[in-house]
N, C-alpha and C positions, 0 to 999 in steps of 0.2 A: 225558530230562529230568534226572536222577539224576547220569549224567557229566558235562551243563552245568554242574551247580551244583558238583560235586564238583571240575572242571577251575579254576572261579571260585573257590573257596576255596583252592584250591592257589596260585594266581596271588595272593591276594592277600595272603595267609601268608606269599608269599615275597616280594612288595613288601614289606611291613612287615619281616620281619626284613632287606632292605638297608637300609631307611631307620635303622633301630635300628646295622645294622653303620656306615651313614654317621655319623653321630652320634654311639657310640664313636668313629670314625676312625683304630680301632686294628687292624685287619683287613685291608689293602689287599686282601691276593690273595684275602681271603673274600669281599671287594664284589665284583669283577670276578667270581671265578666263579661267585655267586648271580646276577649281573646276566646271563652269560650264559648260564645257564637255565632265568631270566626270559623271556631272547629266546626259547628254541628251546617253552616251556609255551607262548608268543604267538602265537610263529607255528603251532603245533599246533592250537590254538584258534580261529585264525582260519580256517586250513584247514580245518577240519572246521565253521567256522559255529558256532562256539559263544560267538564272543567277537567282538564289533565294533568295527572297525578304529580306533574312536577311541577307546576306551576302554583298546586295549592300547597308541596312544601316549599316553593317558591316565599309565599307567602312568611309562614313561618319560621324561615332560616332571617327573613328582615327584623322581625321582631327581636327575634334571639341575638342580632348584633347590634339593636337598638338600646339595647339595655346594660344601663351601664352599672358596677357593683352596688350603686348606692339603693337602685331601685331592689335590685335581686335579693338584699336583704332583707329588705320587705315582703317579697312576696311566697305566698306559702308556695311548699312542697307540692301539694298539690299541681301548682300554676305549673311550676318547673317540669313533674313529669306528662302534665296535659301536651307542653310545648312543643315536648323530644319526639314523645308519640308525634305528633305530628307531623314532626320537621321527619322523620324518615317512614310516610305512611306507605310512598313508592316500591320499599324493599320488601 
């Protein structure tokens, strides 16, 4: 019960500081690799059942309206299909 809760505040500590780095917009390559271990805390959680699959694209759908064109030009290709994956890992 302990590592649930403790995995969920990790996860959401780190949501919020991309949303905070999106929002600066002064970070790129610190969004991307926050974002990508956001993915790899999600899918740990969800493996392990700790974290349900719509709440971790939960996550990901905030990011992806956090951002606004100026950042998105920025960021590689990469970032953008890490993201999608994500935002629909539930289907």
């Amino acid at each position: 019960m302990t590592h649930t809760i403790l995995h969920n505040q990790i996860i959401h500590k780190r949501l919020a500081l991309i949303l905070q780095l999106i929002k600066e917009g002064k970070d790129i390559a610190r969004i991307e690799r926050e974002t990508a271990f956001l993915v790899l805390d999600m899918i740990d959680g969800i493996t392990k059942k700790e974290i349900p699959l719509k709440e971790g694209c939960h996550c990901f759908t905030q990011i992806e309206y956090a951002l606004d064109q100026k950042i998105r030009e920025k960021l590689t290709q990469e970032f953008e299909d890490m993201v999608n994956e994500a935002i629909i890992l539930d289907e």
